[in-house]
Each structure stands twice: as structure tokens, then as C-alpha cells.
C-alpha positions in Angstrom: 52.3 85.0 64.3 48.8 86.8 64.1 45.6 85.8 66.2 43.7 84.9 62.8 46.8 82.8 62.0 47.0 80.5 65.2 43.0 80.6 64.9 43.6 78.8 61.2 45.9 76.2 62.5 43.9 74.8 65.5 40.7 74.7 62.8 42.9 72.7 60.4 44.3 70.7 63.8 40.9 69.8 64.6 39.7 69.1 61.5 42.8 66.7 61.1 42.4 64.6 64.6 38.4 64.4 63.6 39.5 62.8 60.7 41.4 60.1 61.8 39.2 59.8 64.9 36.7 58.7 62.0 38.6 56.1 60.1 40.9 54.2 63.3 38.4 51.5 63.6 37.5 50.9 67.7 38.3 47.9 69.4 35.3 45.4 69.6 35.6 43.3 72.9 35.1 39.4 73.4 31.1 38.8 74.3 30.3 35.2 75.7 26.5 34.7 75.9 23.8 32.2 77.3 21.4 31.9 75.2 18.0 30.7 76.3 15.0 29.5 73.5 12.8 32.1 72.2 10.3 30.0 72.3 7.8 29.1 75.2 8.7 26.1 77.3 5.8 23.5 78.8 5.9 21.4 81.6 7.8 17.9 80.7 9.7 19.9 77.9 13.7 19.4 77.1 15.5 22.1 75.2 19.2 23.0 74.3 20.8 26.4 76.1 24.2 27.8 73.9 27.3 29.3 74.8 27.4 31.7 72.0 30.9 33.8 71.9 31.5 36.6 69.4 34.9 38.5 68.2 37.0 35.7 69.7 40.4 36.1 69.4 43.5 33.3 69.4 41.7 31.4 71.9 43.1 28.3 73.3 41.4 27.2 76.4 38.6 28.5 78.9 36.4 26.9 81.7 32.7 28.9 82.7 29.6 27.4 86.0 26.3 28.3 84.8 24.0 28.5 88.0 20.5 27.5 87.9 17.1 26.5 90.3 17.1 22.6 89.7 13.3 22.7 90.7 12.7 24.3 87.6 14.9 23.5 84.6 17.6 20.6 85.2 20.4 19.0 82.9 18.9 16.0 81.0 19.3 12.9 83.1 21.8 14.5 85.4 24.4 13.7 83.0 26.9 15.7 82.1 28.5 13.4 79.0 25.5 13.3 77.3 23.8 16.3 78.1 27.1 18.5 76.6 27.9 19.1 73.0 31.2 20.6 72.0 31.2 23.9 70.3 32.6 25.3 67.1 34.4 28.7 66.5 35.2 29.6 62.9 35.7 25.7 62.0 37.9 24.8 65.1 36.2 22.5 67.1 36.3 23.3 70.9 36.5 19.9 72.9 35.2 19.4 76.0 38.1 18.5 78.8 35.8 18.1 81.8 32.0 18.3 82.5 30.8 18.7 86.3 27.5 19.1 87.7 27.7 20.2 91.5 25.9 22.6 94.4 25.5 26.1 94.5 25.4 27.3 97.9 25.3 31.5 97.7 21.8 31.5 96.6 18.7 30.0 98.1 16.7 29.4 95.0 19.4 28.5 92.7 21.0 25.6 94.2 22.9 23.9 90.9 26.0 25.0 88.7 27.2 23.0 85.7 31.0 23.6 85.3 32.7 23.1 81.3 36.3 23.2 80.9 37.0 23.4 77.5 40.8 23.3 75.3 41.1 24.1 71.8 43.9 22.1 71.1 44.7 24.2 68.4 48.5 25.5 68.1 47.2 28.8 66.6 43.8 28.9 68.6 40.3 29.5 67.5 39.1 33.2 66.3 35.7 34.2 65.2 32.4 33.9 66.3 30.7 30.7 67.2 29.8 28.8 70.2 31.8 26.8 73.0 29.2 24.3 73.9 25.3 23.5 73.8 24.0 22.3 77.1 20.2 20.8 77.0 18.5 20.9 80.3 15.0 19.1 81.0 11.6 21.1 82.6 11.3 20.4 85.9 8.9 23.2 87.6 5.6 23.9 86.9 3.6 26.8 85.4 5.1 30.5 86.2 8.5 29.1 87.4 11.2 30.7 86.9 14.9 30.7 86.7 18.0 31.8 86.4 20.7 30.7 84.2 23.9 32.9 85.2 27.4 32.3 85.0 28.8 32.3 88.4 31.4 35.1 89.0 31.8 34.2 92.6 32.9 30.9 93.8 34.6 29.9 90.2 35.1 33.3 87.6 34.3 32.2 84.3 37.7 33.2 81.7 38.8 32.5 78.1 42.6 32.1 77.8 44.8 32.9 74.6 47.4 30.3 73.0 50.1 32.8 75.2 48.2 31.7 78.5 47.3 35.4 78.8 43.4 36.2 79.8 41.4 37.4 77.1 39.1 40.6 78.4 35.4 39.3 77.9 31.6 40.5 78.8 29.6 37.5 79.7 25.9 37.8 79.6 23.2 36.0 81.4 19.9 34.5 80.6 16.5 33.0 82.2 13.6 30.8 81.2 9.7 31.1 82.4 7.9 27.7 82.5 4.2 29.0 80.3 2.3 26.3 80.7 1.2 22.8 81.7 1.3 21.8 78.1 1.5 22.5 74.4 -1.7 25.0 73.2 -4.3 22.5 72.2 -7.3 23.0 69.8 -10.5 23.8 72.0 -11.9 20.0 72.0 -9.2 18.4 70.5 -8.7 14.6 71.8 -5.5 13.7 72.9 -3.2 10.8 72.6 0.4 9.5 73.2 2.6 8.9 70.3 6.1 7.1 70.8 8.9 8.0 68.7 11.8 6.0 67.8 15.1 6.7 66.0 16.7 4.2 63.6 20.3 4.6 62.1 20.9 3.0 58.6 24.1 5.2 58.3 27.1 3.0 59.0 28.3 5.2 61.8 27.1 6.0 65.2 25.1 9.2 65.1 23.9 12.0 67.5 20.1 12.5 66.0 17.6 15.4 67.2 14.4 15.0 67.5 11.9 17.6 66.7 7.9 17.7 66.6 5.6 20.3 64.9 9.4 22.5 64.9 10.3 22.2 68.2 13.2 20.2 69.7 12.7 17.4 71.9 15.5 15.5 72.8 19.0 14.4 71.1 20.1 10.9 71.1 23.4 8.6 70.2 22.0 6.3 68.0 24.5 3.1 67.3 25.1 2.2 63.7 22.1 -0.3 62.5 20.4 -0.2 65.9 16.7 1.5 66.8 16.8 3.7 70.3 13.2 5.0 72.0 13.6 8.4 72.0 10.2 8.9 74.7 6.5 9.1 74.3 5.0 12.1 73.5 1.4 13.4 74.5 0.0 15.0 71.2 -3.2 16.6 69.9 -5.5 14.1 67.3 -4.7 15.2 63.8 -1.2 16.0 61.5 2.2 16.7 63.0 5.3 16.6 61.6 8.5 14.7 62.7 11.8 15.6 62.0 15.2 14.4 62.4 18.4 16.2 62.4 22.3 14.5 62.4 25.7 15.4 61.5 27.4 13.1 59.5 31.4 13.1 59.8 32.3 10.7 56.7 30.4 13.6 54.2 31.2 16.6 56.8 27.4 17.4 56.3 24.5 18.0 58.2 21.3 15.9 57.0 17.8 15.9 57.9 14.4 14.1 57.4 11.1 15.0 57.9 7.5 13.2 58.5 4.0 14.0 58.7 2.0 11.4 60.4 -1.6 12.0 61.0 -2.3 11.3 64.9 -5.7 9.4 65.7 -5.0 7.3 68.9 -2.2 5.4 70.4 0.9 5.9 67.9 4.2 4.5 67.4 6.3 6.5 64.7 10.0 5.4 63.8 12.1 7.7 62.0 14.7 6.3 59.7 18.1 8.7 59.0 20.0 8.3 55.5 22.6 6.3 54.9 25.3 8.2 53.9 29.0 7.0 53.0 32.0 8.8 52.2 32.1 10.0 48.2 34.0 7.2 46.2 34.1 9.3 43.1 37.4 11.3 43.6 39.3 13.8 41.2 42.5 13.3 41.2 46.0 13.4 39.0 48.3 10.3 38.9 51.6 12.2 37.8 54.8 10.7 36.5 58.3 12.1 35.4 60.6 10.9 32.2 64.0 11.6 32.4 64.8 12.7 28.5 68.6 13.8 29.8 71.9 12.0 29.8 72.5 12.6 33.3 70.5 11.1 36.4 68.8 14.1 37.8 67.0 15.1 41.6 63.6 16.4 39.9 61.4 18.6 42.3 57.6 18.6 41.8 55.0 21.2 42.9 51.2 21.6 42.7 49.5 24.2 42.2 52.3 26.3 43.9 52.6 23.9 47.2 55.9 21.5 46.9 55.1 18.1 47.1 57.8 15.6 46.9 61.4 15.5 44.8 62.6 12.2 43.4 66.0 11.0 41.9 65.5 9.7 38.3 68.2 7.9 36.3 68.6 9.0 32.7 66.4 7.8 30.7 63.8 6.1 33.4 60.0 7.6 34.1 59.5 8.0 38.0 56.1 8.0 39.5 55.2 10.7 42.0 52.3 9.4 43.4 48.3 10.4 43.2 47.0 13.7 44.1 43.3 14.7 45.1 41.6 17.2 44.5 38.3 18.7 46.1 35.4 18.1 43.3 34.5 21.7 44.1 37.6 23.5 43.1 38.4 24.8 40.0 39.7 22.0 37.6 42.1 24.1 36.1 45.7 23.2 38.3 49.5 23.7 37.7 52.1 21.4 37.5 55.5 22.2 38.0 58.7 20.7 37.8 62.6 22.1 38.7 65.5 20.4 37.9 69.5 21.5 38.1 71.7 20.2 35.0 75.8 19.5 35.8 76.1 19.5 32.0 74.8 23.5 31.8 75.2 24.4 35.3 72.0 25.8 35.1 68.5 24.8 36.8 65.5 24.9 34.9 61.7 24.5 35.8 58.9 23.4 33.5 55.1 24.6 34.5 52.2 23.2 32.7 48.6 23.8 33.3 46.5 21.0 33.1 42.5 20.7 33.1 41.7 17.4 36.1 37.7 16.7 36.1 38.1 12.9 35.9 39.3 10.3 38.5 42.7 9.5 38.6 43.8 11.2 35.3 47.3 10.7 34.5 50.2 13.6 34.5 52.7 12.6 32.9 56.2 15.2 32.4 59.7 15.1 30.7 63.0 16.5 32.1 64.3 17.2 28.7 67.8 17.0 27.6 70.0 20.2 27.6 73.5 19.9 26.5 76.5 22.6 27.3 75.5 25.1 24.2 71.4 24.0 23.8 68.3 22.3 24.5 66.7 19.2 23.4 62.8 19.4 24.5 59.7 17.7 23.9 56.7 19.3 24.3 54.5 17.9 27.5 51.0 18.9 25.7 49.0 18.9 22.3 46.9 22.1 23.4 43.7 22.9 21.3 43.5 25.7 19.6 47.2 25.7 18.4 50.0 27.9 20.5 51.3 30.5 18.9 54.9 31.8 19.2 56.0 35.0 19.1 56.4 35.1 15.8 52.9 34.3 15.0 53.5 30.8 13.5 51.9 27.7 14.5 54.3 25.5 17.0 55.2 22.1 15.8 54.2 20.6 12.2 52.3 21.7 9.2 49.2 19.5 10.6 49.3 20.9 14.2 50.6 18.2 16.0 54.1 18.7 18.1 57.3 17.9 16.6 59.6 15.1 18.5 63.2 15.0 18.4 64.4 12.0 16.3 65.4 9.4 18.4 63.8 10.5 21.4 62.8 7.9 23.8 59.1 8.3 24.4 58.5 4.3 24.9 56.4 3.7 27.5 55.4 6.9 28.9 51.7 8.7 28.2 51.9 12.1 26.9 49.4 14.6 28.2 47.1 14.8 25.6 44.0 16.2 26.7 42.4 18.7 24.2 41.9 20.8 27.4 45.6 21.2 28.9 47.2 24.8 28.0 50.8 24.9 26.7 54.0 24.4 28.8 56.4 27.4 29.6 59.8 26.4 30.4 61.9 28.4 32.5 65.8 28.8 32.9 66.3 30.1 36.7 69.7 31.2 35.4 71.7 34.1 33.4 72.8 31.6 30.3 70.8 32.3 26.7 68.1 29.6 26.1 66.8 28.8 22.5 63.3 28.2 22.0 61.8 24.5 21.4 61.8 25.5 17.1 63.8 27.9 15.3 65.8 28.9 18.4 68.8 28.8 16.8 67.6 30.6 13.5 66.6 33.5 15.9 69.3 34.3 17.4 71.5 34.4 14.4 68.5 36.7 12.9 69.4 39.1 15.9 73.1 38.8 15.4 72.5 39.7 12.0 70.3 42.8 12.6 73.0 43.9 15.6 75.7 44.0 13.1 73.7 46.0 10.1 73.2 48.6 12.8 76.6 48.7 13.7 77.6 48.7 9.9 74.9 51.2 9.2 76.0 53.3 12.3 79.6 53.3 10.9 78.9 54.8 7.7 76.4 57.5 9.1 79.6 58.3 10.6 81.6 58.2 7.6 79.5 60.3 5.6 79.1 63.2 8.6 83.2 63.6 8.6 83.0 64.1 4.5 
């Protein structure tokens, strides 16, 4: 091997490792973060500090101490329960298992800590990016104060655990908050005056409501169903500001909010009134039932969209009810509906899928088991789709007017067809090896094929025939 040769493979070597270097994506680390307002804080101010955590992995269970100089900022009231939200990472809600406010000794200036242990309780454990509490601490210094808030890596490590108990590698990242002023800028002249603000809930559950004047937050209360709470009073400039509350409603799973302008002239009481807001009534749903057309009681398994639901036993002849099934009024409204069945006459098991349009409450679904005998198949048709089915042949299915043909003397008494003009057609499925005929001219068909494989063969024969001549 020449020089000029080896030279050629280490270019092409490098080339390749560059290459993948390029497209093997690097690891992105765990990052916990305080995060302090943006905005300026004023003497007699509250506002709410986050545990923001990014790139999360399988995470179960954690605890973090946040130090900080109680003669500047302080937790609200002192109190831990109230002054503690639980955080949220992807969806998972991260509970709080224990809340402790208590001394910090290493530092002279910073002399509190709050502790959080936190647990997931999920099996699978939270992933994402999110937060894993909000803590809202109170202004307690004066102007130019300043402190500190800085988890504590001495006396009690902060560390986030995975569902396998193992320690997830993190960065955690500290914050601190300047006290600007004695109060809120004023306008040069401007008269002030104390306005006191209360909360009332209409909404038939207890709520935790924010409070927040001219855009910035003030305090958060629980508010008990149908009661009125004094949030505090509030020294503001004469003229407009605007009120706004903010709450979290569970029975809707949404977050509402109101807002206020009340022009400020002297001594002011405002009261803030939430929404009521009760859990939608109005659901879409699909009431489905199962007729037994065969001659044999049968163990009929039903499955929506996909998912398995139930199975049920139903004697020959009898319609079984499977029970109601919701469906989220933002889904499509298009869902499948299938059924499987094994016959002891045929020794075969068969499934039935039909598609069926659901946009009004508790529309009903109603299916047949046909009848299947040892040499063919008995079915009626589960829909009256619009436009017409075509088979394969290109003819309409079922009668001259459109509508689908019944078996005489098929019991149908009782049971409600699907007939909505929306529903598409059904397909029928044998799970097993044995020929099926079609619902109409099955049998006609397959003696057309028969007759086709034995011209060939005839045809074939006297090719044959005439080559030897």
C-alpha cells in the first residue's frame, strides 16, 4: 500500500467520523431553575417565585431548600400550605408530600430555607419540561435590599429521582430579587387613595383565585364555593386601573379569567365576581347494542375504535346492550365499531367493522351477528350508506330503489338499524382459510369462476391437441 493510498483512506476516515459526529444528536441534561419576576418589586409587594425544570426525564420523586434573607422577601404568612402550589410537568401533576419552613445557619444574611418534597405518583413518571412548584413570598425589606434565593447544596442537596430510584444528573440555577422602591411609580401630583379588593366565587366549587392590579400579581386566595374573602387593601394612584382575576377550574379542566376597570377617586371598595362554571352536560356519545341473527348462542366481542371494550354472551335470536360510550366533543366524529364472533356451526370466527358518524348525544349503535350455516352465510346489512356502495362488480348493493335487501324471515323486531345517511358501509371479515360468499350474488360468482377455470382448462386441452397434429 502506497503513501497516496493510506493518505486517501484517513481523508475518507475523517470525512466519515465528521459525519456521524454531525447527525448523533448530544445529550441535553436536566436544568432545574428559580425563577424570580422580571418585574420591579415595591415595598409591601407579594409575588410568586417558580421551580421551572427542563428536559425532565422519567421522574418520580425529588425534594430541593431554597435559602433566603427573611428581612427582605419572606413566604406569605409564614405558611407553607398556602403559600405552595404544586407543579405540572408535561400534564403530570407533581403533588406536594411535605412543605417546611425552617433556619439557615451557614450564612449570616440569609437566615431562612423553605424545604418541598415532592412525589409524582405516577407509575411511569413525569418527562418534559414544566415546573415542580410555585412558591409566593411577601416584601419584607425596604428600598435597595437585596437577596438571595439559592437552593442549598450544603446542609440538604437538592436531587430529582427516577421511577428506578436512581438520581437523575441535574444543573440547578439560582436567582435574587432587588427591592426598587417604596412604592409603585406615581404620576407627579397624583392623589392617592386605598382601594379594598374582594373576591367572590359563584362557581360551585372551591377555587384558588389570583389577584392582579394594572398587570401585576398581588396575592392568591382559596375562595369557598358561594362565599366573598378580603383579599387586602391596596394604596393606588386617583384615576383608571384595571382588576383582574385568574382561577383554574377542575370540573371544565380550564383556566378562566375576568377583568375590571374601575376608575379610582377616593376611598374604594371593588369586588370581583369569577364565572360560574359547571361541567358540560351536552355529551357525544354511542349507545350500542348487538342482535344475535344466528341459531347458536354466541360470546360476541366488541371494540371501539381499535380499543376492546367488553364481550357479552348472547342467546340466538336476543339483542344485547353493551353499554354507552363517550366521546370527546373535539375528536373527529367519524369512529369504528367492531365486532368478532367464533361460529361451532362453521368453525370459523368472523368480525364485522362498521364506521359510523357520532355528532349527537347518545346516538344509538345497533349490530347483527348474522347467521352462517356449514356451506354459507345469511347477513343483513348493519347500514343504509348514502351515496350507494358499490361492489366489485360495479352494481348497486341491495334493491333496484337503493335500499338493502333483508333475508325473508329475518328477525329484525325490535332492534333499530343504523340508519344514518352519514355511516359508511360494513366490511365483514372471515379470520379463517374457508371461502366466504358475498352478502348478493355470492353464490352466482363463484360458479362464474368455476365456469371460466374449466373453459381454460378445456381450452388449454385442445391447444394441446392441435400442437401434437
Amino acid at each position: 500500500m502506497n503513501a497516496k493510498t493510506i493518505k486517501s483512506g484517513a481523508a475518507i476516515a475523517a470525512i466519515l467520523i465528521a459525519t456521524i459526529a454531525s447527525i448523533v444528536p448530544t445529550a441535553v441534561g436536566t436544568t432545574v431553575s428559580i425563577v424570580c419576576p422580571e418585574s420591579e418589586l415595591f415595598e409591601g409587594d407579594t409575588f410568586k417565585v417558580t421551580i421551572e425544570v427542563d428536559d425532565v426525564e422519567d421522574l418520580d420523586s425529588g425534594q430541593f431548600n431554597i435559602y433566603f434573607n427573611s428581612k427582605v422577601v419572606d413566604i406569605v404568612d409564614g405558611n407553607c400550605d398556602k403559600a405552595v402550589e404544586a407543579g405540572n410537568i408535561g400534564g403530570t401533576e407533581i403533588p406536594i408530600d411535605k412543605c417546611e419552613i425552617r433556619g439557615y445557619f451557614p450564612s449570616w444574611t440569609e437566615d431562612k430555607k423553605v424545604g418541598i418534597l415532592f412525589n409524582t405518583q405516577s407509575v411511569s413518571g413525569a418527562e418534559g419540561s414544566g415546573n415542580l412548584a410555585t412558591i409566593s413570598f411577601e416584601v419584607t425589606g425596604t428600598t435597595g435590599d437585596r437577596s438571595v434565593l439559592n437552593f442549598d447544596h450544603e446542609e440538604d442537596p437538592p436531587r430529582l429521582v427516577d421511577a428506578e430510584s436512581n438520581k437523575i444528573n441535574t444543573t440547578w440555577i439560582d436567582c435574587n430579587v432587588t427591592i426598587s422602591g417604596t412604592s409603585e411609580p406615581t404620576s407627579p401630583g397624583a392623589q392617592k387613595h386605598t382601594v379594598t379588593v374582594y373576591v367572590k366565587n359563584r362557581d360551585d366549587d372551591s377555587l384558588n383565585i389570583e389577584l392582579h392590579i394594572d398587570g401585576t400579581y398581588k396575592a392568591n386566595e382559596k375562595v369557598s364555593k358561594d362565599k366573598k374573602e378580603k383579599y387586602s387593601s391596596y394604596t393606588l394612584d386617583e384615576g383608571a386601573h384595571t382588576f383582574m382575576i385568574k382561577w383554574y377550574d377542575s370540573d371544565t379542566d380550564r383556566w378562566y379569567e375576568t377583568t375590571e376597570e374601575h376608575v379610582i377617586s377616593g376611598e374604594t371598595t371593588v369586588t370581583l365576581v369569577t364565572d360560574e362554571h359547571i361541567e358540560d352536560d351536552y355529551e357525544i356519545s354511542a349507545c350500542v347494542y348487538m342482535k344475535n341473527l344466528d341459531d347458536d348462542d354466541l360470546d360476541v366481542y366488541l371494540y371501539v375504535d381499535s380499543d376492546y371494550e367488553m364481550h357479552m354472551s348472547i342467546s340466538s335470536g336476543e339483542t344485547g346492550e353493551y353499554g354507552k360510550y363517550e366521546f370527546e366533543d373535539d375528536e373527529d366524529t367519524m369512529h369504528l365499531f367492531k365486532i368478532e364472533w367464533y361460529d361451532p356451526d362453521t368453525g370459523t370466527e368472523y368480525e364485522k367493522i362498521t364506521t359510523v358518524y357520532i355528532t349527537d348525544e347518545e346516538e344509538v349503535v345497533t349490530m347483527h351477528v348474522d347467521k352462517h350455516i356449514e356451506h354459507g352465510i345469511i347477513s343483513i346489512p348493519e347500514v343504509a350508506p348514502s351515496p350507494k356502495p358499490m361492489q366489485t362488480d360495479g352494481k348497486p348493493d341491495g334493491k333496484p330503489d337503493g335500499k338493502p335487501s333483508t333475508p325473508a324471515g329475518a328477525d329484525t323486531a325490535g332492534v333499530t338499524d343504523i340508519a344514518d345517511a352519514d355511516a359508511t358501509e360494513v366490511t365483514e371479515i372471515r379470520t379463517s382459510t374457508i371461502l366466504a360468499t358475498t352478502r348478493d350474488g355470492g353464490s352466482e360468482n363463484s360458479i362464474s369462476a368455476v365456469c371460466i377455470l374449466i373453459a381454460s382448462v378445456a381450452l388449454l386441452f385442445a391447444l394441446m391437441q392441435f400442437k401434437r397434429s
